[in-house]
MIMI-345790 format. One record per residue: z, x, y of N, C-alpha, C in turn. Coordinates in nm, 3 decimals. Layout:
BEGIN
[pt [Z; X; Y]; [Z; X; Y]; [Z; X; Y]]
...
//
This chain:
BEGIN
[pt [5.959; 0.849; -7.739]; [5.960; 0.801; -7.602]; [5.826; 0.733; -7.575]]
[pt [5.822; 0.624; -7.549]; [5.737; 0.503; -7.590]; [5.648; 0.554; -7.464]]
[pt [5.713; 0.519; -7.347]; [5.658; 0.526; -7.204]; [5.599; 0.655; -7.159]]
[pt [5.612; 0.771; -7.259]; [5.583; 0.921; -7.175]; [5.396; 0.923; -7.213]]
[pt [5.327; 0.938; -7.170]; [5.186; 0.967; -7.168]; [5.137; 1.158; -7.135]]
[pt [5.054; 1.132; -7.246]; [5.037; 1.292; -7.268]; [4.886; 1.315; -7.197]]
[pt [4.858; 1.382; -7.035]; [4.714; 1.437; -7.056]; [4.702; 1.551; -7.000]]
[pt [4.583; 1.619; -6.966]; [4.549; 1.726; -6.910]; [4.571; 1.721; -6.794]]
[pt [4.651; 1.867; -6.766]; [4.662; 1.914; -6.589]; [4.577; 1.886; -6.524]]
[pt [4.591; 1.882; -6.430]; [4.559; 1.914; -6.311]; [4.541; 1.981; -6.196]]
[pt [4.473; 2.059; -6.075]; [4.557; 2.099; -5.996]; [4.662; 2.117; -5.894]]
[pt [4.600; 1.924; -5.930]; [4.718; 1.845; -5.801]; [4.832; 1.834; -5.892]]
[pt [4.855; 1.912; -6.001]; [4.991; 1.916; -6.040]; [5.052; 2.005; -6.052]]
[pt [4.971; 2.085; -5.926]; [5.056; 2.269; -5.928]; [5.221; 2.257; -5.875]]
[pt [5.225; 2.174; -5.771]; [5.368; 2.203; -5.735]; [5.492; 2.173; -5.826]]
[pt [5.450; 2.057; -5.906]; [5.546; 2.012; -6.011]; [5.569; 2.109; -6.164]]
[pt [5.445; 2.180; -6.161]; [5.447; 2.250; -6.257]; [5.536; 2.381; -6.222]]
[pt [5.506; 2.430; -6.092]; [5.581; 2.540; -6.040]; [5.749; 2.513; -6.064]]
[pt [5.774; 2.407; -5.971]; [5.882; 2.335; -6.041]; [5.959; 2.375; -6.170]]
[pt [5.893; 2.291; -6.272]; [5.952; 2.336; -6.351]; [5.978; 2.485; -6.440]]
[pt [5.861; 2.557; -6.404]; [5.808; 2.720; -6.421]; [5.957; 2.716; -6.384]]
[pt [6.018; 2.730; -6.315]; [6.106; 2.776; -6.254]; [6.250; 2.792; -6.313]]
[pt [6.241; 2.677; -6.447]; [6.359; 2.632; -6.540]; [6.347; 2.751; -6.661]]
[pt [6.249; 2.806; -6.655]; [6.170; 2.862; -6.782]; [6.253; 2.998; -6.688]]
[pt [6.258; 3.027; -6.601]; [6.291; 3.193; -6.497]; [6.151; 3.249; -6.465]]
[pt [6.086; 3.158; -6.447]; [5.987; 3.231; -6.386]; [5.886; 3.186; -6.254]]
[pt [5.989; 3.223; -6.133]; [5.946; 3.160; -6.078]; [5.818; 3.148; -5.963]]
[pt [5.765; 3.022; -5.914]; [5.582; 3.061; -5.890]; [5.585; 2.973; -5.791]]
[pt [5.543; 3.035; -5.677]; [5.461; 2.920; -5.582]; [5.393; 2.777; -5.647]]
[pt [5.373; 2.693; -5.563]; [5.242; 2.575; -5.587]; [5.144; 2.654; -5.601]]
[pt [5.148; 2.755; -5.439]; [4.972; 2.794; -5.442]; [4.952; 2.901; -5.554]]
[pt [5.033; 2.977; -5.633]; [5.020; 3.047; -5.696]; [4.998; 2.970; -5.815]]
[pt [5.046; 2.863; -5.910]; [5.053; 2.812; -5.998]; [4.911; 2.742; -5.988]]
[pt [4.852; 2.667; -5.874]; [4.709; 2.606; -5.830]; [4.617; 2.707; -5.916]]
[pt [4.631; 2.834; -5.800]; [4.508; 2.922; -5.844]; [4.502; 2.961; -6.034]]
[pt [4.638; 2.995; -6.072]; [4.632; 3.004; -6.209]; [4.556; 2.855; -6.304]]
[pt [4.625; 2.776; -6.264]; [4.569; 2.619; -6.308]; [4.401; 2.652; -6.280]]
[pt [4.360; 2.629; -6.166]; [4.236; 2.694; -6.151]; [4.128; 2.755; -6.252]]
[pt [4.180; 2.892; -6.269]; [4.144; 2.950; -6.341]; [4.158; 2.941; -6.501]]
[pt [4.275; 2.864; -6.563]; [4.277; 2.827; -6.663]; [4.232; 2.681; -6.711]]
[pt [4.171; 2.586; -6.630]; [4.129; 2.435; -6.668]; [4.005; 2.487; -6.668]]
[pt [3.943; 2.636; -6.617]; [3.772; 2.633; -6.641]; [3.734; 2.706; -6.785]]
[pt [3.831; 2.718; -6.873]; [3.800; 2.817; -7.001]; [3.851; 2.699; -7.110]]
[pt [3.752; 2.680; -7.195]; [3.735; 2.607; -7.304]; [3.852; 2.660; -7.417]]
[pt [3.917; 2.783; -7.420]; [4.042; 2.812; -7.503]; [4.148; 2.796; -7.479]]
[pt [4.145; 2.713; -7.359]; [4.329; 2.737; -7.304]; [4.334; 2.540; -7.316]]
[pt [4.456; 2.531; -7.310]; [4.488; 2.390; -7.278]; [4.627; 2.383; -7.177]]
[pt [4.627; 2.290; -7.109]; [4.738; 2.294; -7.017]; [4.723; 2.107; -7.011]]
[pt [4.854; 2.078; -7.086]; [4.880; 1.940; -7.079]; [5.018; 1.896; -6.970]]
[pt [5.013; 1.805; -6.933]; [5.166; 1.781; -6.896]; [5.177; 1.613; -6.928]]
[pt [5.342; 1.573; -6.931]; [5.367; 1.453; -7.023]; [5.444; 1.383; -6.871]]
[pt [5.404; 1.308; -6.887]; [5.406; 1.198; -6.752]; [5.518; 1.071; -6.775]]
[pt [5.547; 1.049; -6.711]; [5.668; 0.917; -6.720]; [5.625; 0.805; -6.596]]
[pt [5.523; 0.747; -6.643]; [5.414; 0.723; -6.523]; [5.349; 0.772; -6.422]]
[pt [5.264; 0.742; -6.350]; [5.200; 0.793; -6.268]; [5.257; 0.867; -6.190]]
[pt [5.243; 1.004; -6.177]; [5.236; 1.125; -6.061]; [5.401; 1.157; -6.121]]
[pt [5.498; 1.129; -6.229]; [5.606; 1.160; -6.247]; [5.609; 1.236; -6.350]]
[pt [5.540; 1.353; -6.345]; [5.591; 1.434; -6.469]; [5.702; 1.540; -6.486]]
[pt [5.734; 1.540; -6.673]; [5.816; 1.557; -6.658]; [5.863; 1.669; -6.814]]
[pt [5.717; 1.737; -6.777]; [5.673; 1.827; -6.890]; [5.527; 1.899; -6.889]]
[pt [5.561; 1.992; -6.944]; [5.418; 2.096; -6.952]; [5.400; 2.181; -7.049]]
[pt [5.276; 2.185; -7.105]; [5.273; 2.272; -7.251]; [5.127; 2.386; -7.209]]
[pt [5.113; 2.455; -7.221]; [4.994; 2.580; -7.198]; [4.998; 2.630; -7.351]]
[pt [4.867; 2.637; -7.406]; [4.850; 2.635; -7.529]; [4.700; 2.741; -7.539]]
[pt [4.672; 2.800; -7.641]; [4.536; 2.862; -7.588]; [4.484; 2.925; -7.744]]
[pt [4.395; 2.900; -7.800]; [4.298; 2.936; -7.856]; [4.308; 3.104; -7.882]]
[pt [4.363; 3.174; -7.952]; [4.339; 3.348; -7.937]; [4.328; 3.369; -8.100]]
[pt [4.204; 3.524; -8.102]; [4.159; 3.583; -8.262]; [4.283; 3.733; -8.212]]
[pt [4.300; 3.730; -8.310]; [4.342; 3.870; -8.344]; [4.312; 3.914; -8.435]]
[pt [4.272; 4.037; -8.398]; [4.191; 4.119; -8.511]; [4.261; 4.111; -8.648]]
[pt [4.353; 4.166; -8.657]; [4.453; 4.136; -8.789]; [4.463; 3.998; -8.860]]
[pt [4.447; 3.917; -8.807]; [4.464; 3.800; -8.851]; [4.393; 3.668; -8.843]]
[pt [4.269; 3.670; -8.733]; [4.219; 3.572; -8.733]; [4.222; 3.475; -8.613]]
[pt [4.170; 3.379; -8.627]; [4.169; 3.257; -8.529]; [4.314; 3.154; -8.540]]
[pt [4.376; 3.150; -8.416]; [4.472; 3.050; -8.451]; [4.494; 3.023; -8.257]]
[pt [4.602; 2.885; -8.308]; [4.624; 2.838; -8.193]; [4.758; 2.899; -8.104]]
[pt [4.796; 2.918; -7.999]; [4.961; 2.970; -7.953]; [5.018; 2.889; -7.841]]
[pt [5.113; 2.857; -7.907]; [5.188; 2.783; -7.790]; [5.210; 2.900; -7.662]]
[pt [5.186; 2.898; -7.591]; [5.256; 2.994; -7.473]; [5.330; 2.967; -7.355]]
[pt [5.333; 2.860; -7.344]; [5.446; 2.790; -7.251]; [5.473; 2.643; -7.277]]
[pt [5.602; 2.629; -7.292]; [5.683; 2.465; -7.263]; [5.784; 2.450; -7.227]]
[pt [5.784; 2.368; -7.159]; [5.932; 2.317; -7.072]; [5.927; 2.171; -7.077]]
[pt [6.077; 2.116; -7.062]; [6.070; 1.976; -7.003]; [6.195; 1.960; -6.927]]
[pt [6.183; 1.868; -6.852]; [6.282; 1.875; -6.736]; [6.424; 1.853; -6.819]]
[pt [6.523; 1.891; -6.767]; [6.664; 1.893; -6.847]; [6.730; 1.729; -6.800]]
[pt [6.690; 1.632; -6.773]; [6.741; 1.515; -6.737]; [6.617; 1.435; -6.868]]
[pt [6.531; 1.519; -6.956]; [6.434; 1.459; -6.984]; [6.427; 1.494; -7.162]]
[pt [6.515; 1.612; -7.181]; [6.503; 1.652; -7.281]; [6.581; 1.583; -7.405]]
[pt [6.532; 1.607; -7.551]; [6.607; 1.519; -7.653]; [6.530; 1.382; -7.613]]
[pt [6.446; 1.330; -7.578]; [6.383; 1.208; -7.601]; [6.250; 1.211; -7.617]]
[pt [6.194; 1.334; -7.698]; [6.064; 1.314; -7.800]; [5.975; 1.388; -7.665]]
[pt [6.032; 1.427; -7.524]; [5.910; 1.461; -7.460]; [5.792; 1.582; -7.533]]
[pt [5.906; 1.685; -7.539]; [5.825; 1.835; -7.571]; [5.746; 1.823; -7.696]]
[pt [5.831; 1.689; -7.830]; [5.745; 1.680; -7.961]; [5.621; 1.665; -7.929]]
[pt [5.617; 1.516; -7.849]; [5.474; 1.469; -7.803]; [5.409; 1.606; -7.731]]
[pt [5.415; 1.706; -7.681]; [5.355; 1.779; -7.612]; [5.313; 1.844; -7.715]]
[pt [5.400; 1.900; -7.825]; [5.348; 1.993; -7.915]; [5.258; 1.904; -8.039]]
[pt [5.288; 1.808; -8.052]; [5.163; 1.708; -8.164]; [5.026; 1.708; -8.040]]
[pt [5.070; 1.699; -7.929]; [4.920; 1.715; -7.836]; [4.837; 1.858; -7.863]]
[pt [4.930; 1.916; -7.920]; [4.830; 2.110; -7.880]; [4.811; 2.080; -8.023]]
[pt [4.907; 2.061; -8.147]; [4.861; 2.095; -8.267]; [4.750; 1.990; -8.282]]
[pt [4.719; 1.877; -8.229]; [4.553; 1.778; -8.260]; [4.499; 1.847; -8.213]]
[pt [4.443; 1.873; -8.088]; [4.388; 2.023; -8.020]; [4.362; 2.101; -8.094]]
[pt [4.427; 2.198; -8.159]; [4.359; 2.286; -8.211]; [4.321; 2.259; -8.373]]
[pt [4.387; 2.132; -8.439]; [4.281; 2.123; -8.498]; [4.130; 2.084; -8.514]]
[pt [4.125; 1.991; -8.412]; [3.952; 1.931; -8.317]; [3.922; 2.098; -8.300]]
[pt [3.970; 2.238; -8.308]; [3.886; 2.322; -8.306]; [3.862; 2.395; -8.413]]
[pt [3.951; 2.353; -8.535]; [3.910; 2.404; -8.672]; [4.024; 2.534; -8.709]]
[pt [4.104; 2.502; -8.616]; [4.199; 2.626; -8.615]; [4.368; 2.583; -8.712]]
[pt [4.340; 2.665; -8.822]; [4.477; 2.611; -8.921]; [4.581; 2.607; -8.935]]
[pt [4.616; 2.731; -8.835]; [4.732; 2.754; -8.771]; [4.774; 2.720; -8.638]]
[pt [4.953; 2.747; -8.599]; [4.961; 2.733; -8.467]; [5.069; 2.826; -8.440]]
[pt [5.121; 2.931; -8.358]; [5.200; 3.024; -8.365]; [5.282; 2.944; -8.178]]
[pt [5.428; 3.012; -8.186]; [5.502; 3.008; -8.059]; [5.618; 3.109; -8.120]]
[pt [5.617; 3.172; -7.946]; [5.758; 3.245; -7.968]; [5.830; 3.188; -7.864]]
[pt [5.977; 3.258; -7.913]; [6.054; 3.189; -7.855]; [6.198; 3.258; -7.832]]
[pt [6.216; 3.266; -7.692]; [6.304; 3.378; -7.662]; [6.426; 3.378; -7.745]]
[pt [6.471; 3.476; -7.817]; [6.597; 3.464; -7.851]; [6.742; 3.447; -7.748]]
[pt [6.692; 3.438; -7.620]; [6.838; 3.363; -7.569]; [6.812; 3.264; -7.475]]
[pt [6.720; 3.170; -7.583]; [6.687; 2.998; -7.584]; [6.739; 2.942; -7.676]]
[pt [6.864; 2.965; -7.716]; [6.898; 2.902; -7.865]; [6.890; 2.798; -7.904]]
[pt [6.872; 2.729; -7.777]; [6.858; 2.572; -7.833]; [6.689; 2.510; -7.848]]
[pt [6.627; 2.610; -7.822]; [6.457; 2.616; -7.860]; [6.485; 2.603; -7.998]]
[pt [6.519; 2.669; -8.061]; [6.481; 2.767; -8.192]; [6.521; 2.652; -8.299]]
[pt [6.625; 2.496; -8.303]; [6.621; 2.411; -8.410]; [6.488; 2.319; -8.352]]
[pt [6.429; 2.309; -8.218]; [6.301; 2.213; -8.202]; [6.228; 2.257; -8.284]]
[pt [6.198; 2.369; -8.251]; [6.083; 2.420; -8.362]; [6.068; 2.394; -8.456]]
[pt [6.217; 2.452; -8.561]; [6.223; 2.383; -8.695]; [6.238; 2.288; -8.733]]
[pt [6.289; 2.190; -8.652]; [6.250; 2.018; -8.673]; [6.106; 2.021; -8.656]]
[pt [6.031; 2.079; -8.590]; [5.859; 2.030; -8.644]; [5.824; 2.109; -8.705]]
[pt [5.880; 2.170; -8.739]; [5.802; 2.222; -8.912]; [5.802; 2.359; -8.937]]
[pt [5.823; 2.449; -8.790]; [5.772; 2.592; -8.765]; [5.883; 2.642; -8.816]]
[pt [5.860; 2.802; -8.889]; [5.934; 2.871; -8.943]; [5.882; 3.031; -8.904]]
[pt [6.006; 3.068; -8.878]; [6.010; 3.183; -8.865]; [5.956; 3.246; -8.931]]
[pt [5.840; 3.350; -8.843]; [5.811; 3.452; -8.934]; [5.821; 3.625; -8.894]]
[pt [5.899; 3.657; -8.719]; [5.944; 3.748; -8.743]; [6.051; 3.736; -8.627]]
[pt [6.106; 3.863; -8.613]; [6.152; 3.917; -8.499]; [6.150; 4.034; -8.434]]
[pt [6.096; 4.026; -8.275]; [6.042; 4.132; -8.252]; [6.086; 4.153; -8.109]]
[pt [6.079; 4.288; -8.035]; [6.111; 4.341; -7.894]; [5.993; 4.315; -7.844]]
[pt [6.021; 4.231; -7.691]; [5.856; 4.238; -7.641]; [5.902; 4.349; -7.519]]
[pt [5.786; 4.440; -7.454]; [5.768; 4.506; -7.376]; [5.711; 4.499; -7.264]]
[pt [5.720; 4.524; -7.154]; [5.613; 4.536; -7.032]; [5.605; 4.618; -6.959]]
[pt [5.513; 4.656; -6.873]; [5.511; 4.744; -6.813]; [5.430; 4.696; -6.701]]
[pt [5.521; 4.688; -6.576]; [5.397; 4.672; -6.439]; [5.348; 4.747; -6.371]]
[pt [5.226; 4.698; -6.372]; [5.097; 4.817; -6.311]; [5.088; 4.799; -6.185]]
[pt [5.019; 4.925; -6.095]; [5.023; 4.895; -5.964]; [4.912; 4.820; -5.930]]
[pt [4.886; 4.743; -5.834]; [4.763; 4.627; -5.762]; [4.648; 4.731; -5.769]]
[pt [4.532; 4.668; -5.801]; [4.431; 4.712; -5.795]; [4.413; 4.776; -5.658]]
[pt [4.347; 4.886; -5.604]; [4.302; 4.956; -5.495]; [4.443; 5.002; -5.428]]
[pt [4.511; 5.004; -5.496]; [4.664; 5.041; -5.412]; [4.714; 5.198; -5.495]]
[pt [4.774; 5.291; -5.418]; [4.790; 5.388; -5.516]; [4.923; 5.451; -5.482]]
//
């Protein structure tokens, strides 16, 4: 997709990003997505790109971030992508993910890890069209804690 242009967020691109957050099930205010944007465009390990279809029309977002784990080392992780479903199948999300994997190699990092929900099935051949291969499967867990000073 000739016309899509790949750069760094913004915060004036909280509402659109919320937006699409929202395709993903998870859904977020502007002002909530702002303050996160916020806080993640000031840390040198994270990346937050979005892919544009000219000016102020985007129509994609990738959050990518720099993490060591003790076990294993320095590598890069995809941790969020979406692209709008009127948008998808025309190279948007590739271009997003060749944007994080130059990224983290400009940081010397050899790897690049993403998971990917198992009931995204139609995630799981993108991946392996760019190259990624499975290397496990696993239960994720959570547990929510109560607000700080609240009991």
């Amino acid at each position: 997709m000739a016309d899509v242009s790949i750069r760094a967020a913004t915060r004036a691109d909280a509402a659109r990003l919320a937006d699409l957050s929202e395709v993903l099930g998870y859904p977020a205010t502007a002002d909530a997505l702002e303050e996160r944007l916020a806080r993640l465009l000031g840390r040198d390990e994270e990346l937050v790109l979005v892919a544009e279809l000219g000016p102020g029309h985007v129509v994609g977002w990738l959050h990518a971030g720099e993490r060591e784990l003790l076990e294993s080392g320095r590598r890069c992780e995809i941790l969020g992508l979406v692209v709008d479903g009127t948008h998808r199948g025309r190279g948007v999300g590739r271009r997003l993910v060749q944007a994080a994997e130059a990224w983290a190699s400009t940081r010397g990092l050899d790897q690049i890890a993403v998971r990917s929900n198992v009931g995204r099935a139609e995630s799981h051949p993108f991946y392996e069209r760019l190259g990624y291969v499975r290397a496990k499967t696993q239960h994720a867990y959570r547990k929510r804690l109560s607000a700080p000073g609240v009991v």
